[in-house]
N, C-alpha and C positions, 0 to 999 in steps of 0.2 A: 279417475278423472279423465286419463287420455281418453279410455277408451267412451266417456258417455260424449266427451266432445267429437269422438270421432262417429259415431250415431247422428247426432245435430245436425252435423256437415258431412254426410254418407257420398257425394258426388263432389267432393274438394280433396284437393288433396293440400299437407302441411310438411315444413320442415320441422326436425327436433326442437329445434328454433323458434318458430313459429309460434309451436304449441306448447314451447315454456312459457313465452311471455301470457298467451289468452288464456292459462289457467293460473297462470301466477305461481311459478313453480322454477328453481332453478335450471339452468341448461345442463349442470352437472349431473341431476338428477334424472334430467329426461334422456341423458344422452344413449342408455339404454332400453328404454323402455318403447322405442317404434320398433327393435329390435325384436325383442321378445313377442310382441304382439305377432310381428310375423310369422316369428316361427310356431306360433302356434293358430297360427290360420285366421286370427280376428282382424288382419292389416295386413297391407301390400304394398311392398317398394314401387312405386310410379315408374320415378327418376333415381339415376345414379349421381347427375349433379345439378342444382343441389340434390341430396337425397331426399324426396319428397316420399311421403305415404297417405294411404286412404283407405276406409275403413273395407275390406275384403268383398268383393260381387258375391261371394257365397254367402257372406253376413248380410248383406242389404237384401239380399233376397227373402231372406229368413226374420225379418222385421216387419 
């Protein structure tokens, strides 16, 4: 679910936060999951505060 919302909005960037509430999905749940995205290349820390992410220039490229 993150990741298709982060496709939708490839030039946005969201907090953990953010993207609990527009998927409807607990903050406890997602509080990992911008994490792992990153380290596997499909997402990119923006900001440190808030920590913002958006979906990786290597991914939107490849779309």
């Amino acid at each position: 679910m993150v990741i298709d919302h982060l496709h939708a909005h490839p030039e946005e960037a969201f907090t953990a936060t953010r993207i609990s509430r527009i998927i409807e999905k607990s903050s406890g749940a997602m509080a990992n999951a911008p994490d792992k995205l990153v380290s596997q290349g499909i997402a990119e820390q923006v900001n440190d505060r808030p920590r913002t992410f958006q979906l990786a220039n290597s991914t939107v490229n490849n779309t």
